[in-house]
C-alpha positions in Angstrom: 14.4 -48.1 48.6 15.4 -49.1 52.1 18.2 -50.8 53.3 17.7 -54.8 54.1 15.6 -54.9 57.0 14.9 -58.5 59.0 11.1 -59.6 58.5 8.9 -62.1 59.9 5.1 -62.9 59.7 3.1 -62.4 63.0 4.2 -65.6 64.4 7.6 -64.2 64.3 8.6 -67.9 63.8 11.5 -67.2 60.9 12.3 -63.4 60.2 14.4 -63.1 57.0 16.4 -59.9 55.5 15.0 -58.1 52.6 15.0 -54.5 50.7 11.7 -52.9 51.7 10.3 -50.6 48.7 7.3 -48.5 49.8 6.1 -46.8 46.8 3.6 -43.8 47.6 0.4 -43.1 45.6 0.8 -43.2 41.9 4.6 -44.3 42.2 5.2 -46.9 39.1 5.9 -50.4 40.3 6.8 -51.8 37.3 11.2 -51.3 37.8 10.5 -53.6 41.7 10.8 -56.8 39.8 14.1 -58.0 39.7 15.4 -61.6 39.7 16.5 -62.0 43.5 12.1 -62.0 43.8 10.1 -59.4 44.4 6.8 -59.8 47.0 4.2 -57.3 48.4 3.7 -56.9 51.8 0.7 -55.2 53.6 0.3 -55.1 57.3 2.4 -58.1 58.3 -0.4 -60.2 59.7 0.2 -63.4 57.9 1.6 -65.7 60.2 3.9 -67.7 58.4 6.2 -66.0 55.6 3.9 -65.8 52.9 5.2 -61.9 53.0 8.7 -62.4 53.1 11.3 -62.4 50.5 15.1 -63.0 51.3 17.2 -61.8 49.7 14.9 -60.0 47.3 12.7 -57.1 47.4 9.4 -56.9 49.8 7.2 -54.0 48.5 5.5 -52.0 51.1 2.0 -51.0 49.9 0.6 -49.2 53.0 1.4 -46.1 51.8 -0.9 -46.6 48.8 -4.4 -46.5 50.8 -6.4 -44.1 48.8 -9.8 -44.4 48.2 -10.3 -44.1 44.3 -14.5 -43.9 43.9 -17.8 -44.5 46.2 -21.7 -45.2 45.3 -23.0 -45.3 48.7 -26.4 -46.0 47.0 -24.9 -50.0 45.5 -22.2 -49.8 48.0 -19.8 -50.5 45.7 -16.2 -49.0 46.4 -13.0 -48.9 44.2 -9.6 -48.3 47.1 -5.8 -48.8 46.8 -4.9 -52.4 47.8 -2.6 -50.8 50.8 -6.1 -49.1 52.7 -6.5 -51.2 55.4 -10.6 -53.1 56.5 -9.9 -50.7 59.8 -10.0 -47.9 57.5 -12.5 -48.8 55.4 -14.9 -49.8 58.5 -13.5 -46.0 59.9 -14.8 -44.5 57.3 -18.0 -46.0 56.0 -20.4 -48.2 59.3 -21.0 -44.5 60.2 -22.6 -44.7 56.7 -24.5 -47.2 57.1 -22.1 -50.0 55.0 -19.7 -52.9 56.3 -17.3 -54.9 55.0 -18.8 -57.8 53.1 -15.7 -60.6 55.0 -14.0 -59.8 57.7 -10.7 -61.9 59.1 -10.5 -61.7 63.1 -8.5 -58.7 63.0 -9.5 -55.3 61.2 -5.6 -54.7 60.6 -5.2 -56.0 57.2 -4.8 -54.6 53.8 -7.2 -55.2 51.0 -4.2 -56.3 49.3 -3.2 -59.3 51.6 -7.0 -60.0 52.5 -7.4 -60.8 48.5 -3.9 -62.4 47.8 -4.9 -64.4 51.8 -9.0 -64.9 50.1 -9.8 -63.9 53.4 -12.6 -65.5 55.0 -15.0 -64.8 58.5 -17.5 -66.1 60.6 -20.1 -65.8 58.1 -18.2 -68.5 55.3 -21.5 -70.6 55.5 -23.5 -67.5 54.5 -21.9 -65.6 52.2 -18.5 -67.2 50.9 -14.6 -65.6 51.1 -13.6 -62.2 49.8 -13.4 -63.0 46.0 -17.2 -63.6 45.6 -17.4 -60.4 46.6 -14.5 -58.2 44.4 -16.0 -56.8 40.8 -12.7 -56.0 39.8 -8.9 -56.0 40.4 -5.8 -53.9 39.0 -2.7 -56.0 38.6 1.0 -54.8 37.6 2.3 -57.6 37.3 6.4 -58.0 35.6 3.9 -58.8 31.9 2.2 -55.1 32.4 -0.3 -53.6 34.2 -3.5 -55.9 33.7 -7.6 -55.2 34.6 -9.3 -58.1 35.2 -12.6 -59.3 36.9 -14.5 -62.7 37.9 -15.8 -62.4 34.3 -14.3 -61.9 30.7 -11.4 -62.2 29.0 -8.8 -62.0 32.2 -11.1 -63.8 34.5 -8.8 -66.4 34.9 -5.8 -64.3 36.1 -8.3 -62.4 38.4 -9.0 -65.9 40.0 -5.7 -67.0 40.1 -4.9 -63.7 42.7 -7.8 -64.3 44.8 -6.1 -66.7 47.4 -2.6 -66.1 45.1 -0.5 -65.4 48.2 0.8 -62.3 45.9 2.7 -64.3 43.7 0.3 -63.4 40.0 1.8 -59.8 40.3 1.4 -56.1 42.6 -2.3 -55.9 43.6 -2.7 -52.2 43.2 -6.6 -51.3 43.6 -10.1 -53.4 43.9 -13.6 -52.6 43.5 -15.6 -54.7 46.2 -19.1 -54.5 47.1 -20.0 -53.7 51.0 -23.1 -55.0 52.7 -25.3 -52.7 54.1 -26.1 -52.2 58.2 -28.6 -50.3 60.4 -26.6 -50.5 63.4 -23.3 -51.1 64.4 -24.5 -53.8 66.9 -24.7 -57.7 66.3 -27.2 -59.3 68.0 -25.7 -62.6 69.3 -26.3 -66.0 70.8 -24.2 -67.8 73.1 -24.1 -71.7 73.9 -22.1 -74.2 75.8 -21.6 -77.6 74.4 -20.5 -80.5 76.6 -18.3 -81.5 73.5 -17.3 -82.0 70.2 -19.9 -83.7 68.7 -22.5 -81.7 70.7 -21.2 -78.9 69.2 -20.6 -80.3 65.5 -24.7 -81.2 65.4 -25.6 -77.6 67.0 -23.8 -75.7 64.5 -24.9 -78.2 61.7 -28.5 -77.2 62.7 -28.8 -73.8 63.6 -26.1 -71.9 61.3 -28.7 -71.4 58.5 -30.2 -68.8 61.0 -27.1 -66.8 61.8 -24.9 -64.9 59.3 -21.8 -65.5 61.5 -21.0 -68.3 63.4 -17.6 -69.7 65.2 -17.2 -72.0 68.4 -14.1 -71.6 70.5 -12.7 -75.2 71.7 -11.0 -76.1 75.0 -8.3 -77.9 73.0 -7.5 -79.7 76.8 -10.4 -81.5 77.5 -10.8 -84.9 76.8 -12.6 -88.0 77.7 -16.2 -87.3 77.7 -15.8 -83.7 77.9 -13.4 -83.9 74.5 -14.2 -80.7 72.5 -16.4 -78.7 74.7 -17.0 -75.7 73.4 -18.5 -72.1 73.4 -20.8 -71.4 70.3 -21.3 -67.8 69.3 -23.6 -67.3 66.5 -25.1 -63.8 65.7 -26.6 -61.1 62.7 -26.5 -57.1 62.5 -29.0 -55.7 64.8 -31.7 -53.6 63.9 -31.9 -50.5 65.8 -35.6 -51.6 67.4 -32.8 -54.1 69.3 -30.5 -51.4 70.5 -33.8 -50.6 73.3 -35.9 -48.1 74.3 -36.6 -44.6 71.8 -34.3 -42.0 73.0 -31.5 -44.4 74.3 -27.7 -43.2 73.9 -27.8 -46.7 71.1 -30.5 -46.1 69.4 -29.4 -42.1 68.8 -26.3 -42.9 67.3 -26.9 -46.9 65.9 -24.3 -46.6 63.8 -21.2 -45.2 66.2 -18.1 -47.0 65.8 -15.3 -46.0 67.6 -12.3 -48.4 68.6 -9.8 -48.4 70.7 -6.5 -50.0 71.4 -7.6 -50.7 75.0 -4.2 -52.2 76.3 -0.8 -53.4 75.0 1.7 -56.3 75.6 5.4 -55.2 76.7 8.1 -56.4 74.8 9.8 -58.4 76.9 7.7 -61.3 77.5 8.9 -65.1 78.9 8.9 -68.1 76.6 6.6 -70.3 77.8 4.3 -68.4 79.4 1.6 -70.0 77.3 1.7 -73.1 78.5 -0.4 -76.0 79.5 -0.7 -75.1 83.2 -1.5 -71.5 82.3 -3.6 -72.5 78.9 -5.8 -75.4 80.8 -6.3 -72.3 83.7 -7.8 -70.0 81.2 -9.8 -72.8 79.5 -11.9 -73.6 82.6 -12.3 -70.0 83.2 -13.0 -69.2 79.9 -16.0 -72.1 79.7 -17.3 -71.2 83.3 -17.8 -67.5 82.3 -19.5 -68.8 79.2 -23.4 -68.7 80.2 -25.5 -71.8 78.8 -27.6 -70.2 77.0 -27.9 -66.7 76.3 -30.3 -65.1 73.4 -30.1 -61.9 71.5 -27.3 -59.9 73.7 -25.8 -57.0 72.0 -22.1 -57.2 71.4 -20.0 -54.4 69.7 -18.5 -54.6 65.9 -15.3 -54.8 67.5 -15.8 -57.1 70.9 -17.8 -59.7 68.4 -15.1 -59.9 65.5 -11.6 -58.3 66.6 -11.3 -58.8 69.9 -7.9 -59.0 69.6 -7.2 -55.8 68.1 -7.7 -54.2 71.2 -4.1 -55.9 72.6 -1.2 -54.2 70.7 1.3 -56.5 70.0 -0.6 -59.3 71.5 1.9 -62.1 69.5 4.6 -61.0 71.9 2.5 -63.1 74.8 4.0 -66.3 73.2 7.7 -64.7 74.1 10.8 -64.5 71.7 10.3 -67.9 70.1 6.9 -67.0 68.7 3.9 -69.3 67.6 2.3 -70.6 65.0 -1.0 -70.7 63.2 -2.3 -74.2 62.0 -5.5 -74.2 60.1 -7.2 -76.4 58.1 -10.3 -77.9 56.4 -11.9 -81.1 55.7 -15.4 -81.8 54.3 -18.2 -82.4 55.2 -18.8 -86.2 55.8 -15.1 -86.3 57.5 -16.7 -85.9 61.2 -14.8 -88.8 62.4 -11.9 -87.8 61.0 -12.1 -83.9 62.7 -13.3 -85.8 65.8 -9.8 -87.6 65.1 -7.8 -84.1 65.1 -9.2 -82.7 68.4 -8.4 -86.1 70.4 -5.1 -86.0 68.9 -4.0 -82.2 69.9 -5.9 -82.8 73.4 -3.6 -85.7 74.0 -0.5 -84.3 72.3 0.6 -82.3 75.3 1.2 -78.7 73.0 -1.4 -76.5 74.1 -3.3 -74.1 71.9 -4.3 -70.9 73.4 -6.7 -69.8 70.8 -9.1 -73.0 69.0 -11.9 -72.2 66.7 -13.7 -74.2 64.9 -16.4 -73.0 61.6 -18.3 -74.2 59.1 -17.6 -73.0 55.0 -20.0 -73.1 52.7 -19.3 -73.8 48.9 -16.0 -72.4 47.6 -14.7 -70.2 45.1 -13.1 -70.9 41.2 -10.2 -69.4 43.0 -7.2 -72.5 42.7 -5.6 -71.8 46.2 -8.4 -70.4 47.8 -8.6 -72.3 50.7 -12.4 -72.6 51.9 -14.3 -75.7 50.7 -17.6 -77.1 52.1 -16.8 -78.1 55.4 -14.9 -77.4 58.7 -12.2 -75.4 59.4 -10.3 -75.7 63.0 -7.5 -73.1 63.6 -5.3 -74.2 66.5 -2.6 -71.0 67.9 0.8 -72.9 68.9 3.8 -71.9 70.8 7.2 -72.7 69.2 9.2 -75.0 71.0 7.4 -78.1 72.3 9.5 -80.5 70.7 6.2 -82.7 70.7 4.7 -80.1 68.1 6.5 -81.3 64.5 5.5 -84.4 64.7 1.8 -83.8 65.6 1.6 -81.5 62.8 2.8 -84.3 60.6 0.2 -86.5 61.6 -2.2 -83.9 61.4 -1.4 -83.0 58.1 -1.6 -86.7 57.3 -5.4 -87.3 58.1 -6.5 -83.8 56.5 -4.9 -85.1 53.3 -6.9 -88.6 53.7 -9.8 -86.6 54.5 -9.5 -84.5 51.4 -8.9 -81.6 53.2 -6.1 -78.8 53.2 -4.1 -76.5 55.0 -4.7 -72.8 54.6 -1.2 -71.8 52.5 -1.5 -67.8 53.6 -1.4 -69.3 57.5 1.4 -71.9 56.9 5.1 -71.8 58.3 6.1 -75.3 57.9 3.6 -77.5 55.5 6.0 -80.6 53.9 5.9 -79.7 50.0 4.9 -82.9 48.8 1.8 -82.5 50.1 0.8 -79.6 48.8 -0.3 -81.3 45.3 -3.0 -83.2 47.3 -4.0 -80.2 49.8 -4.7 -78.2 46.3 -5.4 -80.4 43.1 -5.5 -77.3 41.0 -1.9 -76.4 41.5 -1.0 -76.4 38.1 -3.7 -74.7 36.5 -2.5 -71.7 38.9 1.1 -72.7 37.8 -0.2 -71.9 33.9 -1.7 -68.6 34.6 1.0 -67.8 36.8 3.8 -68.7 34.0 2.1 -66.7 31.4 2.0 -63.0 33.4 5.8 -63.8 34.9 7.1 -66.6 33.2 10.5 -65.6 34.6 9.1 -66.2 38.3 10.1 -62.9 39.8 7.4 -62.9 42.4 8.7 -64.9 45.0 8.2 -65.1 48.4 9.9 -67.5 51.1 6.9 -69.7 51.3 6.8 -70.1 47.8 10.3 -71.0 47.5 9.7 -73.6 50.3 7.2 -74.9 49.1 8.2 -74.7 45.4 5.1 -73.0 44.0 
């Protein structure tokens, strides 16, 4: 057990003090609960402090990554919930499998990306995580519990999936991968004039795309409100990698990457700003071509192109930023029409905007995906214009019927929360029977009183 050592999420927003436990493999976890709280952390890339615990005990799991037992004929793989999707893609595209979800950055645990419900470009298509886990092991401060989408403990099983860690220690999964011929995407890339340009596109087309997202310049407005870049794309086929005897098509499957650069630690507030932001959105548009059909884009440069910045939150300087994502359904157009004016005209600049489309959600409670849209906005800290245009936002998701994504959240009002989630307390009862003493706590679930 370490000593207390200061925490934050990737936003860096509110780093708290806690004892770091990192068990290795086969370590018991059972003696970590304690009544201070007790939370499990993976890789630290939840932005908020869904993986913080002050004052009590944050448990370490990346030491625990092994994988347990492969069928690369079903593709179905049982691994320790600290092995990272980086490792897993590592070890098995260059066998011919990928992960079934993928977040926009490989460097999460399976343990977070179940307790976050993960969800990718490809929502619309095939669903979050959960739908695709046949099993979980749980301790939790009850015992160590099996349970699956099916039989007797389905309902704890559930209750994790998109449980922010707070049913217990997630200490292995079995998941099913999706099988691949290459390690190529071949993609399409449009240019929308704005947001409802882009909102009919993708309502259109997606059905013929496994993954889909649209990056927004969150600047424009007036006619050019929500104009947009709309990247849609499927695995390749190795006839689409070119001619016989091409460096592609003799290794389709290579997958390689590689931290290509990395940001210093001493960066200035503010350097994000609306001058530099609206710069980079014009570029960013320009580059953009109109149309372009079928171009062949890497694993990495398609999903994670991030991931090839270390330490890329540090560009929003010592304050940090914040993630704000959310949902409303289908039929609320007007109202996500509504959002995009209102952070265009707000003055707070997001450097990163994306907008999606879900398909049907889960039985998970507090899984977030529903059918509908989901727009992620990436905020500096310390606009002082940015509270209260959260508020509002927050205000029309909720009349919408929409919600906030919990394992993103830094600052969500609490009385809200009931609304954003209507199955709250059917989580609450599974969660009381397994620790009835609510030892698994976490700062965001004492702030938001979960």
């Amino acid at each position: 057990m370490a000593p207390d050592q200061l925490l934050s999420g990737w936003g860096r927003t509110a780093p708290t003090a806690a004892c770091v436990a990192r068990p290795g493999p086969g370590d018991p976890l059972g003696g970590l609960f304690t009544r201070s709280g007790v939370i499990p952390r993976g890789l630290g890339r939840s932005y908020g402090d869904a993986a913080q615990c002050s004052g009590g005990t944050v448990v370490d799991m990346t030491a625990r990554d092994d994988v347990y037992a492969e069928d690369l004929e079903t593709g179905h793989v049982t691994v320790a919930a600290g092995a990272s999707l980086d490792a897993l893609m590592r070890r098995y595209v260059p066998q011919g499998w990928f992960v079934p979800v993928t977040p926009g950055t490989r460097q999460v645990t399976v343990g977070g990306a179940i307790a976050a419900d993960v969800h990718g470009k490809n929502h619309h298509v095939d669903g979050s995580l959960g739908l695709h886990l046949t099993s979980l092991t749980l301790t939790t401060p009850n015992g160590t519990i099996d349970c699956g989408p099916e039989g007797p403990e389905r309902d704890l099983f559930w209750a994790t999936v998109g449980g922010l860690g707070l049913t217990g220690i997630i200490e292995r999964a079995t998941l099913r991968l999706v099988p691949i011929a290459t390690s190529s995407l071949a993609v399409d890339t449009e240019r929308c004039r704005d947001i409802d340009e882009l909102m009919a596109t993708m309502s259109e087309s997606d059905a013929h795309f496994r993954y889909s997202v649209a990056w927004i310049d969150c600047l424009a407005t007036g006619a050019s409100l929500g104009r947009s870049v709309l990247t849609r794309g499927n695995h390749a086929s190795v006839d689409e990698l070119g001619p016989s005897g091409s460096r592609a098509r003799r290794d389709p499957l290579a997958f390689r990457p590689a931290v290509r650069i990395g940001v210093p630690a001493a960066v200035p507030t503010g350097l994000l700003n609306r001058l530099t932001v609206r710069a980079f959105n014009e570029a960013w548009y320009r580059k953009a071509p109109r149309t372009a059909r079928r171009s062949l884009e890497s694993i990495t440069s398609f999903f994670h192109p991030l991931d090839g910045v270390r330490d890329w939150n540090r560009l929003y300087g010592r304050r940090g930023f914040l993630q704000y994502q959310l949902m409303v359904p289908f039929g609320a157009e007007t109202d996500l029409r509504h959002l995009v004016e209102s952070v265009a005209a707000s003055g707070c600049a997001s450097f990163l905007t994306v907008l999606k489309r879900f398909g049907p959600g889960n039985r998970a409670p507090l899984s977030f995906p529903a059918a509908g849209w989901t727009l992620a906005l990436d905020l500096a800290v310390g606009n002082p214009g940015l509270g209260p245009l959260l508020d509002g936002l927050d205000q029309v998701v909720v009349s919408a019927g929409g919600r906030i994504y919990l394992a993103k959240d830094s600052r969500l009002q609490p009385e809200l929360l009931a609304a954003m989630y209507p199955r709250l307390d059917e989580w609450r009862q599974v969660r009381d029977r397994v620790d009835p003493d609510h030892l698994m706590q976490s700062d965001l679930s004492r702030r938001l009183g979960l």
